[in-house]
C-alpha positions in Angstrom: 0.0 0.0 0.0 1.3 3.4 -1.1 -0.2 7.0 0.4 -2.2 9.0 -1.7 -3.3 11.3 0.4 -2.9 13.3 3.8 -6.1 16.0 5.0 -8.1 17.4 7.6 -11.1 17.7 4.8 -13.3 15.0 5.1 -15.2 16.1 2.0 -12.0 16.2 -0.3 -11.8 12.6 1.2 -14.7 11.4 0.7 -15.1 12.5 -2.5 -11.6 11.4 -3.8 -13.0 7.9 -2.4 -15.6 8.4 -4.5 -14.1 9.2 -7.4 -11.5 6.3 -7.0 -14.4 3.5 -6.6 -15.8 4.8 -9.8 -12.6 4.1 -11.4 -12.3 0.6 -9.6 -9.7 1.5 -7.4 -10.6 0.3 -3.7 -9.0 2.8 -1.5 -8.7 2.2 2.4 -8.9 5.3 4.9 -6.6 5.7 7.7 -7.3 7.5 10.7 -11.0 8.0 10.2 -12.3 6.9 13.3 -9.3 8.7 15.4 -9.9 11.9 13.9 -13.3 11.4 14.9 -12.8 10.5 18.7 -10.2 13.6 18.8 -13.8 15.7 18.5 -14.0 18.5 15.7 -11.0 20.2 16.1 -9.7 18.0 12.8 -5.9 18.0 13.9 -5.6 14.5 13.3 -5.2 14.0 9.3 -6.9 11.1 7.3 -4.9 9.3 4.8 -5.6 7.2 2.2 -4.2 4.4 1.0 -4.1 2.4 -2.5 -1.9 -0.4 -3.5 1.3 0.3 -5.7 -0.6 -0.6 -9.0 -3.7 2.0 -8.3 -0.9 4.0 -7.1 -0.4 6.2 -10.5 -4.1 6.3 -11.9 -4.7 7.2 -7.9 -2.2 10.1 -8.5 -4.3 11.4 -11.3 -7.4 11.3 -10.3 -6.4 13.2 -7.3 -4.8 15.8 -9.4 -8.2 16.3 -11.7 -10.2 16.6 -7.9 -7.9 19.1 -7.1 -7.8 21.0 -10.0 -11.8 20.9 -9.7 -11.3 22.0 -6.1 -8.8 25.2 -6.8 -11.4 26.1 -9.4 -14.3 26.5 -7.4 -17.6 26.5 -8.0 -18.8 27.3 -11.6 -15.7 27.7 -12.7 -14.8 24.2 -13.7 -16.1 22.0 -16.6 -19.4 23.5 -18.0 -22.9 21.8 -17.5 -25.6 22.1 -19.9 -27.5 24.5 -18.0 -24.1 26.7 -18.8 -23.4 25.9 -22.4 -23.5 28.7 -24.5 -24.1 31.5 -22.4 -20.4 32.8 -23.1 -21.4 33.1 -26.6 
């Protein structure tokens, strides 16, 4: 098992989950339940695991939710509801 992935956002991990398990890659998250009993301060990281194979389409799918993230909302890929209104 190779690290993918160290953060106190559980929704950037649960949605990288996500996005891995639609790719078929089965990822395992560490620390879930001790960040959990530490209460909601979230100084105890996650991380999240794949095995050495996953490890570089892992990598990439990571970068593409990160990307997403630093975009923000509505600034990423366009929906139909936003097609053509630049034109």
């Amino acid at each position: 098992m190779k690290e993918l992935l160290r953060s106190n956002d559980p929704v950037l991990v649960s949605y990288l989950e996500h996005r891995l398990r639609e790719a078929g890659i089965e990822p395992l998250v560490l620390d879930a339940y001790t960040s959990i009993v530490e209460g909601s301060l979230g100084i105890l990281p996650r991380r999240m695991m794949v095995t050495e194979e996953d490890h570089p389409g892992a990598a990439r799918i990571l970068d593409e939710v990160q990307r997403e993230s630093e975009a923000g909302p509505g600034q990423g890929q366009q929906g139909p509801e936003k097609q053509g209104e630049d034109e």
